[in-house]
C-alpha positions in Angstrom: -76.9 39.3 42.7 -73.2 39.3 43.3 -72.9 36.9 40.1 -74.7 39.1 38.2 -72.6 41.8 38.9 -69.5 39.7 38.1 -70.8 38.5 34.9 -71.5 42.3 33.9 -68.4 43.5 34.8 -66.6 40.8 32.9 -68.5 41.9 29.9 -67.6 45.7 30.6 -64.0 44.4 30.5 -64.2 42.1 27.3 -65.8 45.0 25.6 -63.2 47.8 26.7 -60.6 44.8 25.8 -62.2 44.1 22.2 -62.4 48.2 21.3 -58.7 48.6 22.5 -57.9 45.0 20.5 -56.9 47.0 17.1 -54.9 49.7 18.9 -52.8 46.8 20.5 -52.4 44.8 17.7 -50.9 47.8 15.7 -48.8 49.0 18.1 -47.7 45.3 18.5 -46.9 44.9 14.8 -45.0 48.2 15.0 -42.7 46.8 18.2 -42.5 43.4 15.7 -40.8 45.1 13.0 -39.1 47.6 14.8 -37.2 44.3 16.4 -36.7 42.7 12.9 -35.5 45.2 10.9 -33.6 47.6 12.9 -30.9 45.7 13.7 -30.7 44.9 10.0 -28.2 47.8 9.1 -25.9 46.9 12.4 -25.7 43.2 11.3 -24.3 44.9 8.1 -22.0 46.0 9.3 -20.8 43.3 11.1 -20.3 41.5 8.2 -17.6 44.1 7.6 -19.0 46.8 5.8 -18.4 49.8 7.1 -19.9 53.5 7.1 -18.3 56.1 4.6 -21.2 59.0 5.4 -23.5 60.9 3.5 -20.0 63.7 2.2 -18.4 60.6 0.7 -21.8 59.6 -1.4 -22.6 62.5 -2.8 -19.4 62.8 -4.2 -21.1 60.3 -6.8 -24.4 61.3 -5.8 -25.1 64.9 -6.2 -25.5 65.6 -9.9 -29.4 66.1 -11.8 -28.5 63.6 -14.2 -28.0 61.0 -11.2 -31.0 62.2 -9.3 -29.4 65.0 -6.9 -29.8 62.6 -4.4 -27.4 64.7 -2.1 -29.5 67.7 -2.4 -32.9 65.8 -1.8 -31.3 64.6 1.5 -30.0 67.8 2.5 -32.8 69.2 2.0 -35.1 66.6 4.3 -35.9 66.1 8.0 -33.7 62.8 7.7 -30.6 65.3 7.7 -31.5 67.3 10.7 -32.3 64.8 13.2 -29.3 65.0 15.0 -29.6 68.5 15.4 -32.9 67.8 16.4 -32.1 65.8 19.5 -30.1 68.9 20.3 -33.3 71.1 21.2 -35.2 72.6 24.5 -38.3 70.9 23.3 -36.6 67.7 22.9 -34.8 67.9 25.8 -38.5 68.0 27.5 -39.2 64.9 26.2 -36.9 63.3 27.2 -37.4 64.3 30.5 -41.0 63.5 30.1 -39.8 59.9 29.3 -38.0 59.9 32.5 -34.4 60.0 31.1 -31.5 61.7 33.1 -29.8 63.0 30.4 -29.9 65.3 27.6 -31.8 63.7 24.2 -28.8 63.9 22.2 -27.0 61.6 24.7 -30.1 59.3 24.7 -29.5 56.0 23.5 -33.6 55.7 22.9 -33.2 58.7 21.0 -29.9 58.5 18.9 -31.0 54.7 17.6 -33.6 56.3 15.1 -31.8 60.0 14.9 -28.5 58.7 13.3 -26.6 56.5 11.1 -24.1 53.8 12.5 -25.0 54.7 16.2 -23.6 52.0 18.8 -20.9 51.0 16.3 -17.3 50.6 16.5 -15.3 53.3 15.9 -13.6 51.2 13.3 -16.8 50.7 11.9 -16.9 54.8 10.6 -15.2 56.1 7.6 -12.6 59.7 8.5 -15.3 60.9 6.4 -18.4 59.7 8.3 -19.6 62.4 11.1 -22.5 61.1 13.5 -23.9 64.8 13.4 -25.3 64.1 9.9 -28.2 62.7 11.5 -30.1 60.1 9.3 -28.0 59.6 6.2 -27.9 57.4 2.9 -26.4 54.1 4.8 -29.5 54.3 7.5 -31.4 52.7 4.4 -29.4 51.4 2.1 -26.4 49.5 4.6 -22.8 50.4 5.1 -21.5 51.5 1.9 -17.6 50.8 2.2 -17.9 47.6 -0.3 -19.9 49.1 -3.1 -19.2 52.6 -3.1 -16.7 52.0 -5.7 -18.2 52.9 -9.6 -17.5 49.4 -11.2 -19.8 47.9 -8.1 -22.4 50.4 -8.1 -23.3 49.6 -11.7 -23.6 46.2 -11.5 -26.6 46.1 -8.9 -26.5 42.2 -7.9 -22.6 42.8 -7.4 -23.4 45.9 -5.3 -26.3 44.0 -2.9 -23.2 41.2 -2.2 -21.1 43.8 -1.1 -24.0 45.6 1.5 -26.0 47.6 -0.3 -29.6 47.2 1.2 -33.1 47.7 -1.7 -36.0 48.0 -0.3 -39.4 45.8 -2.2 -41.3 47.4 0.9 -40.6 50.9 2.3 -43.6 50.6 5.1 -41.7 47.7 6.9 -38.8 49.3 6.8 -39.6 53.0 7.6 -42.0 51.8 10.6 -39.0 50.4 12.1 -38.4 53.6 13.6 -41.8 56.0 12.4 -43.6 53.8 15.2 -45.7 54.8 17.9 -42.4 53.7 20.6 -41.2 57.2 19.2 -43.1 60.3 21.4 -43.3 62.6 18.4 -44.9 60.0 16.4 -47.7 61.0 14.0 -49.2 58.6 11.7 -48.7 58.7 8.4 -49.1 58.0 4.7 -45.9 56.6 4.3 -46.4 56.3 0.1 -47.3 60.0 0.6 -44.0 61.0 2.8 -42.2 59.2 0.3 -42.9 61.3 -2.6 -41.1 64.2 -0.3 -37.9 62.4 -0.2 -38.2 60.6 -3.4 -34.6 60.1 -4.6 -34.6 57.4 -7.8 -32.3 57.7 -10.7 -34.0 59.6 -13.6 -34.3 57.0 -16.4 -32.2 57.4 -19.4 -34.5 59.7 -22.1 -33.4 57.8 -25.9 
């Protein structure tokens, strides 16, 4: 009898193991990537390339005929999520986490609320100000090396100089829209996307 019990309990188990199998697996992959990509942008700037902030590229990138980029950032949840961090309710999470200090002081929480965070202060432009939350170079690498017009419009010379294109916007976006963060919600990310679409309109002949 005691065997029989053991063998029905071990099923119980492999069951409860199987039906939480996909969860895991997901929440794995998520971890994966997060680990992969996110120091992507810091090894950039290792190389050298620097942060200039989001001021000094929409100096170039705020006009309709370029895409009003600037405006479409503004405008988004990427641009307030340093401000964010500097909430009552986010303080409470971070409590809830079982941090000892405020969210905006949170390393766990400034990683995925703003640009350059951890670097040098050699690394930042005069320009570049931490309390602009999630800016351009979050996505597309320190921008010191091809910020300049005669870089920008050649693209191959602009990617040699730091400038990051993504082919796949889930990898990269799940680096920090995982479930690791407490607020996390899944998502279509195609979908969010279309919110914060910022291309350059093509050229009408």
């Amino acid at each position: 009898m005691l065997l029989v019990a053991f063998i029905n309990n071990s099923l119980d188990i492999a069951s409860e193991f199987n039906h939480h199998l996909g969860g895991l697996m997901k929440h794995l992959m998520y971890i994966l990537v997060t680990l992969i990509f996110s120091p992507f942008i810091l090894l950039q700037a290792q190389n050298g390339h620097s942060f200039i902030g989001a001021e000094a590229c929409g100096m170039c990138h705020k006009t309709e005929k370029q895409g009003s980029q600037l405006s479409i950032w503004q405008n988004s949840a990427h641009s307030k999520a340093y401000e964010t961090l500097k909430t009552d309710k986010a303080n409470q999470i971070a409590a809830e986490k079982g941090f000892k200090t405020p969210a905006v002081e949170t390393a766990e929480c400034l990683k995925c609320h703003v640009s350059g965070y951890g670097m040098d202060a050699s690394m930042l432009g005069k320009k570049f100000k931490i309390e602009d939350g999630v800016q351009c170079e979050t996505c597309h690498g320190p921008g010191s090396d091809y910020k300049d017009m005669k870089v920008m419009k050649d693209k191959d010379l602009a990617v040699k100089n730091g400038l990051v294109m993504h082919d796949n916007l889930e990898k990269f976006c799940i680096g920090c829209h995982n479930v690791e963060s407490p607020t996390f919600v899944d998502m279509n990310i195609d979908e969010a996307w279309q919110k914060i679409k910022h291309s350059i309109p093509k050229t009408q002949n």
